[in-house]
C-alpha positions as CSV (number, residue, x, y, z in Angstrom):
1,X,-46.1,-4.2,51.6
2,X,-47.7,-1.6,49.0
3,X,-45.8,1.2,50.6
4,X,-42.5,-0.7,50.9
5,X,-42.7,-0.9,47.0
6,X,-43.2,3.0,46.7
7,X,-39.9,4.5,47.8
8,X,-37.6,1.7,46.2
9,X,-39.8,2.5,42.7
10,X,-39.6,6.4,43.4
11,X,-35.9,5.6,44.0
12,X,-35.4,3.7,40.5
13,X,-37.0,6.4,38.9
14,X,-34.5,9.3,39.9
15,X,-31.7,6.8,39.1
16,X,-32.9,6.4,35.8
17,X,-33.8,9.7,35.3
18,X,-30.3,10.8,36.3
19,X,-28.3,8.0,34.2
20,X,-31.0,9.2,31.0
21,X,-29.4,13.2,32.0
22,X,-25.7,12.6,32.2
23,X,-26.0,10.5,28.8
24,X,-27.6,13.1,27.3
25,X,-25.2,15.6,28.0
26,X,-22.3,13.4,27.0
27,X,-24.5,13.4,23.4
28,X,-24.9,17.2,23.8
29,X,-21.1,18.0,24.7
30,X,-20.0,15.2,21.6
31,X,-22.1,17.1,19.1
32,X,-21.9,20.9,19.8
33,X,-17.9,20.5,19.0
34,X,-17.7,22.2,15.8
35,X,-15.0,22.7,12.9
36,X,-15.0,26.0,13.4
37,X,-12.0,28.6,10.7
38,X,-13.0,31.4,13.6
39,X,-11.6,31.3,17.0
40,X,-13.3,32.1,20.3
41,X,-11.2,35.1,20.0
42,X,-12.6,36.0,16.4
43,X,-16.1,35.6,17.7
44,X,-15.5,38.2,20.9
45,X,-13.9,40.4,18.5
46,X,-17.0,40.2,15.9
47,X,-19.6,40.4,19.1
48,X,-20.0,43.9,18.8
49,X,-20.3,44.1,14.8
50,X,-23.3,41.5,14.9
51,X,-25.1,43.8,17.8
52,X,-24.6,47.0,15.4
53,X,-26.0,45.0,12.9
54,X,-28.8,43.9,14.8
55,X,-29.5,47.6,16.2
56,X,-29.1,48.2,12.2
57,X,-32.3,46.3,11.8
58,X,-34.4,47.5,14.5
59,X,-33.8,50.5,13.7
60,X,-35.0,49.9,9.2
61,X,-38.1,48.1,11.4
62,X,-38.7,51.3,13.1
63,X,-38.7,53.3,10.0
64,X,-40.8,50.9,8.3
65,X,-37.8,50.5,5.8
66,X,-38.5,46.8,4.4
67,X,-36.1,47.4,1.2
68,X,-32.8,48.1,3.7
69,X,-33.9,45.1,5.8
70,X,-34.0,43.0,2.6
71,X,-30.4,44.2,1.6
72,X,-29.5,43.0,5.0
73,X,-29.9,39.8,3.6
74,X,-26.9,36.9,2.1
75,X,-28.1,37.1,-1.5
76,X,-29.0,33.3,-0.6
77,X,-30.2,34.3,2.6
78,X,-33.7,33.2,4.5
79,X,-36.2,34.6,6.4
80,X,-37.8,31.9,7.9
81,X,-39.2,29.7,4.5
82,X,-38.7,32.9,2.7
83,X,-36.1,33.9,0.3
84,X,-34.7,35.9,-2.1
85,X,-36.9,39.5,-3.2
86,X,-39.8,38.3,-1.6
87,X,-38.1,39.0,1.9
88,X,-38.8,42.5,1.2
89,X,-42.7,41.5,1.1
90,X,-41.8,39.4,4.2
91,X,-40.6,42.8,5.7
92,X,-43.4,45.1,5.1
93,X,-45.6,42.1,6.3
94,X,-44.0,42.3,9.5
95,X,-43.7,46.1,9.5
96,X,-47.2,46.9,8.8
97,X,-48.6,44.4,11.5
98,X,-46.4,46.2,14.3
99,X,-47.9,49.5,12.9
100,X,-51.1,47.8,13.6
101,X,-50.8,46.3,16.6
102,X,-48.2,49.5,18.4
103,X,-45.4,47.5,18.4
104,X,-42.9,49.0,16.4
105,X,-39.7,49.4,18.5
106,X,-38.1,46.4,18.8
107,X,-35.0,45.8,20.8
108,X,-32.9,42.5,20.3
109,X,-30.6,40.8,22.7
110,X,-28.0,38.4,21.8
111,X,-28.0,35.2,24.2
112,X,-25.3,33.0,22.0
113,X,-23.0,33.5,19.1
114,X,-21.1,30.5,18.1
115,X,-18.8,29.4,14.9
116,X,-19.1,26.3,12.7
117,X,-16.8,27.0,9.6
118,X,-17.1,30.5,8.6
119,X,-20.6,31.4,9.8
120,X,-21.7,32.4,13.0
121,X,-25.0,30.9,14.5
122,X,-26.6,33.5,17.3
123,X,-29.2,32.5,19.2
124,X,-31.3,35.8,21.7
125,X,-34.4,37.2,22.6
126,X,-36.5,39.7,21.3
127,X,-38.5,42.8,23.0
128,X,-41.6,44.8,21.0
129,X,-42.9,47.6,22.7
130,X,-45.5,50.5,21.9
131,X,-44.8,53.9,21.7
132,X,-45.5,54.4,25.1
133,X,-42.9,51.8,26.0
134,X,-45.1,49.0,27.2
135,X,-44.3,45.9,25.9
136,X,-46.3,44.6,23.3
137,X,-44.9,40.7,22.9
138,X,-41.3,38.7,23.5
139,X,-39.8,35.9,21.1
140,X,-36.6,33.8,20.3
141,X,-35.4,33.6,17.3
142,X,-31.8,31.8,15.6
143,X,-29.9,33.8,13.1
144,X,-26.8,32.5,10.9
145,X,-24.8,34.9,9.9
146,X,-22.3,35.0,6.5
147,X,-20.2,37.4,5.5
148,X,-20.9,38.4,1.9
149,X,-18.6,41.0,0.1
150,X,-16.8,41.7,3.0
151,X,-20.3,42.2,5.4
152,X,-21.8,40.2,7.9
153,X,-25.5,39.5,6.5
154,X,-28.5,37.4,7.3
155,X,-27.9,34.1,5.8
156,X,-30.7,32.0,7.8
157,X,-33.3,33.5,10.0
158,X,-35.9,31.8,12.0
159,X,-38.2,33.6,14.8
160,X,-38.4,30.7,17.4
């Protein structure tokens, strides 16, 4: 009788487990709909401005250039709990602990880039390598993007 009870509780499980999955995602699908003023068209087109601007950053990282990276910055913008002039301390933090460690060439790959209203929310992956090319550590990391006088800048930015 004990292993009778086994399957049909095993069986319960994965039907609960299934029916907890496809209510989720009808959650998930309900509140990733966004009011977005750009159109999927708008964010194609603006793909390849926000990976310039990325490889804009790596590259101020590589120089060890924490004042540019700061000006890459909304003048509300974030860097992780961070804001305003003190993102240039954030900066050299950051750039003096990949000088330490040999892990100053950072290359960054965009997974997502999304619209709610006018700012875009990209989500990607994140490569630091030595100068000898091995790789030194990976992370995630959100960005929301606004344009500010005409330029796409870091408005919030969290390593994940």
């Amino acid at each position: 009788m004990n292993n009778m009870k086994k399957p049909h509780s095993t069986i319960s499980l994965i039907l609960i487990s299934i029916l907890v999955l496809y209510c989720n995602s009808i959650v998930i699908a309900q509140t990733t709909k966004t009011d977005s003023n750009l159109s999927s068209a708008d964010i194609i087109e603006l793909r390849p401005i926000i990976d310039s601007r990325i490889a804009l950053y790596a590259k101020y990282l590589l120089e060890g250039d924490s004042v540019s990276i700061a000006g890459m910055y909304a003048s509300d913008g974030m860097m992780g709990c961070t804001q305003g002039e003190k993102i240039i301390s954030k900066a050299g933090e950051w750039i003096r602990s990949d000088i330490e460690n040999d892990s100053r060439h950072l290359t960054f790959k965009t997974i997502t880039l999304n619209a709610d209203g006018d700012l875009l929310i990209e989500t990607g992956t994140a490569e630091a390598r030595s100068d000898a090319g091995e790789l030194k550590y990976t992370f995630r990391y959100l960005v929301v993007w606004k344009k500010e006088d005409g330029v796409w800048k870091l408005y919030r930015d969290f390593g994940l």
